[in-house]
C-alpha positions, 0 to 999 in steps of 0.5 A: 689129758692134754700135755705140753712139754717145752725144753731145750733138749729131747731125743733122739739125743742120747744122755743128759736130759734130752734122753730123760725128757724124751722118754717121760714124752713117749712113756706118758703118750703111751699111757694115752695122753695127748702129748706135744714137745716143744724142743730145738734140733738135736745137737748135744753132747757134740754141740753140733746140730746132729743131720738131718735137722737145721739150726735156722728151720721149726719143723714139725715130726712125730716120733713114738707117738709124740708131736715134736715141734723144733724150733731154731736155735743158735749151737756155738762151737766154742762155748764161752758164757756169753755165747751160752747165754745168746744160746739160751736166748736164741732158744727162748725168742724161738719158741715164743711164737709156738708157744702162743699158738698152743694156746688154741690148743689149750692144754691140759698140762705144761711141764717145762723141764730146765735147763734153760730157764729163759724160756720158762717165763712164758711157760708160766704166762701161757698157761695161765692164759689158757687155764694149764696147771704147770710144773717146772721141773729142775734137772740141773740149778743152773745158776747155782751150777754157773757160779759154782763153776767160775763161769760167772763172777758175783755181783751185780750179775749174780744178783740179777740172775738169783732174783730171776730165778727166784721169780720163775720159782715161784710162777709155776704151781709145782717144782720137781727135781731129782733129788732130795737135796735137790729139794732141799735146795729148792726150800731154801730157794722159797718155794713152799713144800706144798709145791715140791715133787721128788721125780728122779731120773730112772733106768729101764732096769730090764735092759740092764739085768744080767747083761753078759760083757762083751771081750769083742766091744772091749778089744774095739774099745783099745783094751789089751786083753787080761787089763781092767777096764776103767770107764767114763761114758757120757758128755766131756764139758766144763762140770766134770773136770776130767783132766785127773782122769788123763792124771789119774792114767798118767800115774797108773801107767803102770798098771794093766789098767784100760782108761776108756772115754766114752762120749762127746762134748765141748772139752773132748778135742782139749782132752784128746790133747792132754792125752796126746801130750803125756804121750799115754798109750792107756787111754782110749777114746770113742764117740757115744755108741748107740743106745742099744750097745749101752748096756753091754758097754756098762756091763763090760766095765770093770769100774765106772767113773762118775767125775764131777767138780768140787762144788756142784754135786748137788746142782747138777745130779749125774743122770750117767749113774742110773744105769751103772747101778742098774748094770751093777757096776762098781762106780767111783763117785767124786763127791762130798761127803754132805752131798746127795751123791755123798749120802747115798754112798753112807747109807747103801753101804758097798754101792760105789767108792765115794772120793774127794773131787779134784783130788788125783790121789783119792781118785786112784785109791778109789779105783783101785778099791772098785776094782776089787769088788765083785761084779756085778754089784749086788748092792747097786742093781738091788738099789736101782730096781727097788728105787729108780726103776722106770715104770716105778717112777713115771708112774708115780709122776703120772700120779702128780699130774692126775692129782695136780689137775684134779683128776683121777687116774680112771678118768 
């Protein structure tokens, strides 16, 4: 089967929806199929176009087995709303001329992860004109996310923007995403439930059973020996709100507790700042590590922090927590309780320490909770062998393709 994959991010990014999208290319080009990405350079979580790629060149590579198209892109070291737009713009007029060309290779299939939605329109239209099914698959409700943030106000903007998203919901002949509220949101969206696919983010749960922590990796980390380890792993941006983690810190001075910040991103320069300024000598800060040291970073974690807004928990889905259940790490979850995140903390009871966002208190009571319980956690690697295992997931989706191309999975 022929594949196309057109998105904004893919590796050798390491978090976020490149990793994932990178993975699903590899793992389905492993299964035989033909597969073709069309991506822009890597450049997230920093926001900087990441050596040895450019951000005014295409340029064509092979990586596992896949056939990786870049196209130019505009990455802004500052972002503000209108330069993510122009972002996202730069991205969907680059893209068009290699899109138009895949037409003579007529594939079978178009998947086109979001975000950026802008470059979804043309997905929809180039499969038609060359007979593609096509499936438009949702790890974030950027819109939804946008305004929930501030980062737009209501009105006429707003408008315009549901009304474009209503339209590219319905060009594509599924939707997937990686949650069932997730789902849910898509039904109330109006797309038919004929349509709609659960495909959640995985964890490649071998790597992750009984990883021995490292005391060496937790000394280069900052952390004084016999303290407890409290970390955050992923990308620093607007949708995490990780100033109460410097609060949190402040208030637990105190304590032999170790805030370890893991990662990159558009807010890290603010929060090293914040840090620097309440003068606090608990907190620790390091650039992403290799995907390799992954596991043994989670596994050297005595609590995780999964940190998101009040209001976008279930428009955005941490795709950090896979592999901290897969770790069994003892995670607290800033959620509400009526989200997906919320809902899995009730019905799995003991798999992570569900707290109210952006509030301080809550934060600290939870972490001193999880750092109370026995690791690994039993509850939470059980959890993500038996439901988001890797080999478990894609599988399935592969699945969806057959069935949505009228194939079966012998041909």
């Amino acid at each position: 089967m022929k594949i196309l994959i057109v998105g904004l991010n893919y590796a050798p990014e390491m978090t976020g929806i490149g990793k994932y999208t990178g993975e699903m290319a590899e793992w389905l080009a492993e299964q035989g199929h033909s597969v073709r990405v069309i991506t822009a350079p890597p450049y997230y979580p920093q926001w900087k176009i990441q050596h040895p790629y450019s951000r005014f060149r295409y340029r064509v590579e092979v990586l596992n087995g896949v056939h990786v198209r870049r196209c130019p892109i505009y990455v802004p070291s500052d972002i503000t709303t209108i330069k993510r737009l122009i972002h996202l713009l730069s991205f969907a007029l680059s893209t068009f001329p290699v899109l138009l060309g895949q037409l003579f290779w007529r594939p079978t299939i178009i998947i086109n992860p979001v975000p950026s939605l802008f470059s979804s329109p043309m997905c929809a239209l180039v499969s038609r004109l060359c007979g593609a099914k096509s499936i438009l698959h949702i790890q974030d409700y950027e819109i939804d996310a946008m305004f929930g943030l501030g980062m737009a106000n209501d009105g006429l903007v707003s408008k315009f923007a549901r009304v474009f998203e209503n339209l590219v919901l319905r060009s594509f002949e599924r939707v997937s995403t990686i949650s069932l509220s997730m789902m849910s949101k898509a039904l109330e969206k109006g797309v038919s439930k004929e349509k709609l696919i659960f495909f959640p983010n995985w964890s490649d749960t071998s790597k992750f059973i009984g990883v021995t922590p490292s005391e060496q990796l937790r000394s280069e980390l900052g952390v004084t020996a016999g303290n407890k380890m409290v970390l955050y792993s992923g990308n620093i941006g607007d949708k995490q709100g990780l100033e109460q983690v410097i609060e949190a810190a402040e208030k637990l001075c105190d304590k032999p507790y170790d805030f370890v910040i893991v990662g990159d991103g558009a807010g890290k320069d603010k929060l090293k700042t914040l840090a620097a300024s309440k003068d606090l000598k608990n907190v620790h800060f390091a650039s992403l590590l290799p995907f390799e040291q992954l596991p043994i970073l989670l596994a050297s974690a005595d609590c995780h922090l999964v940190i998101q807004k009040r209001g976008v928990a279930d428009a955005v889905l941490p795709s950090k927590l896979t592999n901290i259940l897969a770790v069994g790490g003892n995670a607290v979850i800033t959620a509400e309780a009526d989200t997906e995140l919320g809902i899995l903390c009730s019905e799995y009871a003991g798999i992570a320490e569900l707290v109210e966002p952006e509030d301080v208190d809550a934060l600290i009571d939870g972490i001193e909770c999880a750092l109370k319980r026995d690791t690994p956690n039993k509850m939470a690697a059980d959890y993500a062998q038996e439901n988001i295992d890797c080999e478990k997931v894609l599988r399935n989706f592969e699945r969806e393709i057959f069935s949505l191309c009228r194939l079966s999975c012998s041909d």
